[in-house]
N, C-alpha and C positions, 0 to 999 in steps of 0.2 A: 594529390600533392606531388610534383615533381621530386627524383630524388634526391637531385642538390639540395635542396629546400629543405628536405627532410635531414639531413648527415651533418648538415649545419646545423640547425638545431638542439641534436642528439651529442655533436661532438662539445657543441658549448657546454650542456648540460653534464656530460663526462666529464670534462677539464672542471667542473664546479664539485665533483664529486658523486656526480650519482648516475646509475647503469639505467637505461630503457627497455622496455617490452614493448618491443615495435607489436603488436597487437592490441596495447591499450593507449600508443599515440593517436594523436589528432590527426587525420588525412585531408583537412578544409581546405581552406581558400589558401595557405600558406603562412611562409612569413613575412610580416609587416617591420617596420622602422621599427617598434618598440619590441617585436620579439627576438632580433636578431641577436643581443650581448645580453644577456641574463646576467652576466656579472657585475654590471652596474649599477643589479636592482639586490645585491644581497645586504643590506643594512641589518644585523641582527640577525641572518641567517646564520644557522649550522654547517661548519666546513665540511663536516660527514654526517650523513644524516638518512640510516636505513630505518629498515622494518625493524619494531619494535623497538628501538631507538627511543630517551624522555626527549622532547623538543623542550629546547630551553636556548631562549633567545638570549644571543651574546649583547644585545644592549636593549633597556627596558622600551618595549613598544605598545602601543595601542591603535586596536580597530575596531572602527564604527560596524555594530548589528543593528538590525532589524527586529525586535523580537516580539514575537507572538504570546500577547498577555490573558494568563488563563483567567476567569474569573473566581476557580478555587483552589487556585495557588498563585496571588498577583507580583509580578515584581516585588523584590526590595532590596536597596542597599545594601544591606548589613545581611545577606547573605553568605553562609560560609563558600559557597559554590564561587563566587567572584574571589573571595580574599585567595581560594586557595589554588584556584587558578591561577591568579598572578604570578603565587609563589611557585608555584611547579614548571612555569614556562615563562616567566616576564613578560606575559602581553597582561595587557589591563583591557578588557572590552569596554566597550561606550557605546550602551542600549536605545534605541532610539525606540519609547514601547508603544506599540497598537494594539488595539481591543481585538481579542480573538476575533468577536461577531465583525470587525468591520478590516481584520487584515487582506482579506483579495484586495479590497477595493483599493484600500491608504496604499500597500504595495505597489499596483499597478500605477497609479498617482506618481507617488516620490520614483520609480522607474520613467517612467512618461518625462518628469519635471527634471531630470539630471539630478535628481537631491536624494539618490537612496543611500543608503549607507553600502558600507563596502561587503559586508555579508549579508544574504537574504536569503537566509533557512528558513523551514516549514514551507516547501512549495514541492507539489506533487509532479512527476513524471506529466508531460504534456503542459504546464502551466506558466512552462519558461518561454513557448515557442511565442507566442505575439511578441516578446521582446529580442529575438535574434533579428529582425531584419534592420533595426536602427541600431544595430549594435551595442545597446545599453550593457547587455549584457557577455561574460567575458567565456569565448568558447576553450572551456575549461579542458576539452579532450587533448588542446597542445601540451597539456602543463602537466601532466599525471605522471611525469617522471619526475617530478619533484614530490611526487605522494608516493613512495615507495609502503605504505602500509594500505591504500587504496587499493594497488595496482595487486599486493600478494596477495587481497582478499580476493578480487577478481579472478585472480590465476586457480587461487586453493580452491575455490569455492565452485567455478565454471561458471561462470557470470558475463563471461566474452559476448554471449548472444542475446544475453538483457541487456548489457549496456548496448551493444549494436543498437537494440530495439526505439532507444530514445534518441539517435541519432538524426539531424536534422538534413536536408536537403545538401546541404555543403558537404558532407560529412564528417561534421564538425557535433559532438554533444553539450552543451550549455548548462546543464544540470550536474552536479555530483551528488547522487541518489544516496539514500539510507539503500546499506548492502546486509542483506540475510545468507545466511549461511541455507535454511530450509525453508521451504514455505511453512507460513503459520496460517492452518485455516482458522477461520474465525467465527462462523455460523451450521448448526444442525437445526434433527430433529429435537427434541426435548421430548419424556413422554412419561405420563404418572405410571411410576414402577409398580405403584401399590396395587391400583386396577389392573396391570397385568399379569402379577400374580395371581389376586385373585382369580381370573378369568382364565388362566393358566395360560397365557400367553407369552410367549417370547420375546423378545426386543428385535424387529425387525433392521434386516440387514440387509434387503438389498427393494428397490421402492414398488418391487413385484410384492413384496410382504409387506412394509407399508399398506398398501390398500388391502392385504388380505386383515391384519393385523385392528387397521382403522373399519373392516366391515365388520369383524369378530365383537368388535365392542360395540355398533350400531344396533347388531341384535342384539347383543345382551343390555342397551341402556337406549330403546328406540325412540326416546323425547332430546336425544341429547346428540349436536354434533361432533363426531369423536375428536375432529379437528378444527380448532377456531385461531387464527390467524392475527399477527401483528406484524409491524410493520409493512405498511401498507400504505402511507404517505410519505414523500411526495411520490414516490414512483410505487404505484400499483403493485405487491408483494415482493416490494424489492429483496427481503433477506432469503423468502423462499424461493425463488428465480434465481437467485446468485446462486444458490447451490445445488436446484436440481438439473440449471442448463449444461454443465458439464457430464454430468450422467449422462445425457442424454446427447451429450458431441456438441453442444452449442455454447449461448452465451447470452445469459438473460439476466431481466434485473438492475442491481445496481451497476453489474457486473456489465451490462450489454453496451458496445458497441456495433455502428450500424457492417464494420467488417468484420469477416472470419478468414482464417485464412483455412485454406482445403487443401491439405499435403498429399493427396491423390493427387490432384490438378492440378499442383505447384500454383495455386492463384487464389487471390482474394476472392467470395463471395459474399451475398449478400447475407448478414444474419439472421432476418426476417423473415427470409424468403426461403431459407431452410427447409430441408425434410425433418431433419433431426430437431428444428425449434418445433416443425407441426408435430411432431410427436410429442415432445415435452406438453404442446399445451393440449393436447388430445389425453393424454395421461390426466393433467388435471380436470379437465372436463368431466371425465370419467369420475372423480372423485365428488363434482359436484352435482353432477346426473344421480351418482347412490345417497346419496346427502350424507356421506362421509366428511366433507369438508364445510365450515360452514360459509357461504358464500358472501357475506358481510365480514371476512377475513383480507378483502383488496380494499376494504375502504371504513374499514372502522378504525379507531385510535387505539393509540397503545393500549392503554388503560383501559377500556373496554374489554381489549381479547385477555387480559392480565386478568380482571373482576370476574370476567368467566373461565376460567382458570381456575381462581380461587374458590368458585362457588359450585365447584365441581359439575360446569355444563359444560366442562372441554374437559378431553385429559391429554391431548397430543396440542406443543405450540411452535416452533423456532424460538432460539434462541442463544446465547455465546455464553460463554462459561461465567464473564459478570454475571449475565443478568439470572443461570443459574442459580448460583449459587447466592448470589447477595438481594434478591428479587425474589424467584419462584417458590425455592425450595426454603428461603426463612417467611415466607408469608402464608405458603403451606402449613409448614410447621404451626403456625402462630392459631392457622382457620379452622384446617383440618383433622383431628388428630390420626396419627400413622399414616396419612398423605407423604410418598416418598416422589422426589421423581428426576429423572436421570436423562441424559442425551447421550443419542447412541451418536456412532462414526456417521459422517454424512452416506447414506445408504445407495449401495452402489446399484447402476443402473446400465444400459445398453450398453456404455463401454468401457464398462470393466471397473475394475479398482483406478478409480485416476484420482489424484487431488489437483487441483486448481488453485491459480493464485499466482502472485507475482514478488522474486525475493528481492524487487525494487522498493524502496518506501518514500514518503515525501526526504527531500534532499535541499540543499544548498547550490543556488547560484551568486556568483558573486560580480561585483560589479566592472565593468570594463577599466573603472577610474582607476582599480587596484593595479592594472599593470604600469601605470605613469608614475608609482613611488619607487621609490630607491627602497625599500622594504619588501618588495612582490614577492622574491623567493621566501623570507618569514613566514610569510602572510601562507604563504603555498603549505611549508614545511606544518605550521600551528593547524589550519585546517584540518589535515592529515592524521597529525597527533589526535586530538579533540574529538573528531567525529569519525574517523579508522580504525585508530591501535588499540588493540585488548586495553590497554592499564588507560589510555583516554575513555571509550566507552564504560568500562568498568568506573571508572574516577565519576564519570557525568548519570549514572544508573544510583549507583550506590553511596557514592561520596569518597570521604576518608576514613580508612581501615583503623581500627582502635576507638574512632567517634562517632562515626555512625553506623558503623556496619563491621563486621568480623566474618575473617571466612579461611578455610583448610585450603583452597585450590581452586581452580575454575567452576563453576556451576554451583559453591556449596559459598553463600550466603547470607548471612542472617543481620538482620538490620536490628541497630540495638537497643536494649531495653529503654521502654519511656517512649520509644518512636515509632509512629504510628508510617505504614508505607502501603499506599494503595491499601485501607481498609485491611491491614495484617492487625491494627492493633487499635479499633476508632476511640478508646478510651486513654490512649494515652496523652501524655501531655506537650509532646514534640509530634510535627510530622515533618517528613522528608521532604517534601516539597513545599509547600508553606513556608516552612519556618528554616532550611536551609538549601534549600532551590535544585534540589537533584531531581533524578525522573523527569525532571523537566522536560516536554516532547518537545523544544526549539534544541537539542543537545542533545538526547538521549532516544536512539533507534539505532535501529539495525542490530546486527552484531553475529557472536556464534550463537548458537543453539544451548551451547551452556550457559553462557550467560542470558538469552533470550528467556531459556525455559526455567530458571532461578527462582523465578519469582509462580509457576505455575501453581493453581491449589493443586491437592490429589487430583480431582475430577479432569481436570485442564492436563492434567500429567498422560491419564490414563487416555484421552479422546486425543490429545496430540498423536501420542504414540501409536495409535494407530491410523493416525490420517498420515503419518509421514514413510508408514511402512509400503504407501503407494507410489506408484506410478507418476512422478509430476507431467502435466501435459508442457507439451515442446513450446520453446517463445516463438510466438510471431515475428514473422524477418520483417523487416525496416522497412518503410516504405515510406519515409517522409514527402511532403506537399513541398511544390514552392508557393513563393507566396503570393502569385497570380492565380494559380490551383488551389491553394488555403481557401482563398476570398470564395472562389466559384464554389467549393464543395460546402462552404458554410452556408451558402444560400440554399445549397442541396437537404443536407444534414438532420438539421429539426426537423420540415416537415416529413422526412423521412423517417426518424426517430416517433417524432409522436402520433403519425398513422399507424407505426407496429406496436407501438405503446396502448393505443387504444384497445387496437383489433385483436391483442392479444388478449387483454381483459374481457373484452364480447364475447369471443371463441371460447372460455375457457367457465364462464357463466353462462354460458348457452344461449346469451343475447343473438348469435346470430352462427347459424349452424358454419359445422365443418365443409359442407358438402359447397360453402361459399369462397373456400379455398382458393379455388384457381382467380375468382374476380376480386380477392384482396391482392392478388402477383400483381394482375394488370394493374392495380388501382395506384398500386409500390412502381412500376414501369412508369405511368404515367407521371408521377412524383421523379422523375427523371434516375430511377435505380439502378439501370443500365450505364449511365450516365459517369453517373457517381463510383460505381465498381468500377470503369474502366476507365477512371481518372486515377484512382487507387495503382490498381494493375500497373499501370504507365510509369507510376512513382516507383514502383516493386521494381519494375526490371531494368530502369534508370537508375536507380542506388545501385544493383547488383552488379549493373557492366561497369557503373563508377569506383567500385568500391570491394567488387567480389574477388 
């Protein structure tokens, strides 16, 4: 962005009331006819209007959402969440609702057709990019000095180089992301505590003991595999892959993209094609050569590795602190009796204590049509509030203080009697989402760790706490596609994706030895992998001299 271009901008924005952090400006393609006088578009906007600031529109408004309909908590009217948003800010929302199962699709549709509504939350990081090149959508990175609760999050929290990360080719980002204050991991080990005691075994902690811990129970229970696996469709041990490719420097799983970036070598590599991924699946190998793991763990169904679980031919599964606690250890309880069983920290590995994860979460893009009302600064200011400010997320999490929830301070809580919240209470006779529309996930992400961690059971308290006493691994720099480079890498992409997909699964069941290593590179080279990384590369050091 030129810096005329830029001083105009920021000076109109000043003279309207609000200061900038020129590192969380938009540096794109500049400004346009419609971004030049912001003060034309303030209908209803706040003459001052900072961080922690209530947004309350000086004449009653309304904007069209998008909203993503759960099936067990659907829409409704007569929600207190709608009435008391009104009253706390004067916008009245006007829900246009899709079926969870079919929002990608109706999204991209009413996007494609000019007919989306003016907000369009629940979209993930990467999921806005097909619609930056027709402009549908509005490159929100010029506008984030009108989000003075946005911008402090960014600054408080160190978030400058995640949002880098979702920056598009222009260097312009399109998305306003759910902001975390911490990473939240989401998947472990799980492991029956009871048989370790018995056996006098430890709670392995790093995935060297893992396998000493999974052989220690092989001999003492030699019909049985200590480790039997879920989730495992659609992607081959997606949940165990996401968490053991960071131990080991990579990135696999649900988790895996076909790039890494290699901060030795300042450059993208291939993630497939890794040392540290051959290691990862040489470790599991290992596991399935001793029959420690059982190998119908990448392709049996849930409920399969769950029934053996419960029928005690497993005692080690994966799993997230739900399906702990409201899954394993109540259906334990129910089968087996004094069956205990616990998830350790994700068990560290070749580099060290790291946790993994990203404190991006699905976010809000909003429509380009928003900048053509005479309301756009509102519109700017209420997004801000709603899905930014402590008392917006706290408002859209928990509700109103006195009727549905009660609480001392930050982090402390309690949703109130009679109401049921995320299975805190399943016999009562309100829930929170249901029956007055809070928790909602089209409203309710991100946040601080106080309020994030609010809702933890013990268990979830105890396994956070010590995943976040780690090491976060560093964000990947930017390296956005244009969209002649998009089109070529996608024909790249899949089959590149689903040969490491495969071969990963072979290698790791011993369908096809290690020693075949070097003619799976070639096999990834000829799938054009060279190709592909240094189309990557090219984008990396083009953003950096654009934008570094």
């Amino acid at each position: 962005m030129k810096n005329s271009g830029q001083l105009s901008r920021r000076s109109l924005l000043a003279a309207a009331g609000f200061a900038g952090l020129a590192a969380l400006t938009g540096c794109g393609a500049g400004d346009t006819e419609d971004t030049k006088d912001l003060t034309k578009k303030r209908t209803g906007a706040m003459e001052t209007y900072r961080a922690g600031d209530q947004f309350q529109a000086t004449t009653a408004l309304g904007f069209t959402l998008l909203h993503n309909n759960m099936p067990n908590y659907p829409l409704r009217k007569d929600w207190l969440f709608w009435r008391e948003l009104t009253r706390r800010t004067g916008v009245t929302l006007h829900p246009t609702t899709v079926p969870a199962s079919d929002y990608e699709r109706k999204r991209s549709l009413l996007i494609g057709a000019g007919d989306a509504p003016l907000l369009i939350p629940k979209t993930y990081p990467g999921a806005e990019a097909p619609f930056v090149s027709s402009g549908a959508v509005l490159p929100v990175s010029r506008y984030t000095e009108l989000m003075p609760n946005f911008r402090e999050k960014v600054r408080k929290w160190g978030l400058t180089a995640d949002v880098d990360s979702i920056r598009q080719a222009d260097g312009d980002f399109y998305l306003l992301p759910g902001l975390h204050e911490k990473v939240r991991t989401g998947y472990s080990l799980a492991f029956r505590t009871d048989i370790l005691e018995k056996e006098g075994l430890a709670a392995p902690a790093t995935w060297d003991e893992v396998h000493d811990v999974l052989k220690a129970l092989k001999s003492a229970y030699p019909d049985v595999y200590p480790f039997s696996d879920r989730w495992g469709q659609p992607t081959p041990g997606g949940a165990l892959f996401q968490y053991l490719g960071p131990a080991f420097g990579t990135k696999a799983g649900w988790s895996y993209t076909n790039t890494t970036w290699d901060a030795k070598a300042e450059k993208y590599v291939f993630t497939g094609a890794m040392d540290e991924y051959r290691e990862m699946v040489a470790y599991l190998r290992r596991l399935i050569d001793e029959k420690l793991m059982d190998p119908e763990s990448f392709t049996q169904s849930d409920d399969e590795a769950i029934k053996k679980l419960l029928a005690g031919k497993s005692f080690a599964i994966s799993a997230n602190p739900q399906e702990l606690t409201q899954n394993y250890r109540y259906n334990l309880g129910r089968q087996l009796k004094g069956a205990t069983i616990d998830m350790v920290p994700v068990p560290i590995g070749p580099t060290g204590p790291v946790v993994a994860g990203s404190r991006l979460e699905n976010g809000l893009m909003i429509s380009s049509k928003a900048l053509k009302g005479d309301d756009f600064v509102a519109l700017m200011q209420f997004v801000d509030w709603l899905w930014y400010s402590d008392a917006g997320q706290e408002f859209a999490r928990y509700g109103v203080k006195g009727t549905t929830y009660t609480s001392s301070g930050p982090g402390d809580y309690h949703v109130a009697d009679g109401i049921n919240n995320l299975g805190s209470d399943p016999a009562a006779p309100k829930d929170l989402q249901k029956d007055y529309g809070f928790s909602n996930g089209v409203f309710a992400y991100g946040g601080s760790w106080a309020l994030v961690s609010s809702a933890f059971s013990p268990d979830e308290t105890r396994f956070q706490e010590a995943m976040t006493a780690r090491r976060p691994i560093a964000v990947e720099p930017a390296h956005p596609l244009r969209s002649e480079e998009q089109e070529q890498a996608t024909l790249w992409e899949t089959p590149l994706k689903d040969h490491v997909t495969q071969n990963t699964l072979r290698f790791a069941m011993g369908k096809r030895p290690l020693s075949e290593w070097g003619d799976y590179l070639a096999e990834l080279k000829a799938k054009n992998m060279r190709q592909y990384i240094d189309l990557h590369n090219k984008a990396y050091e083009r953003f950096k001299k654009e934008n570094g």
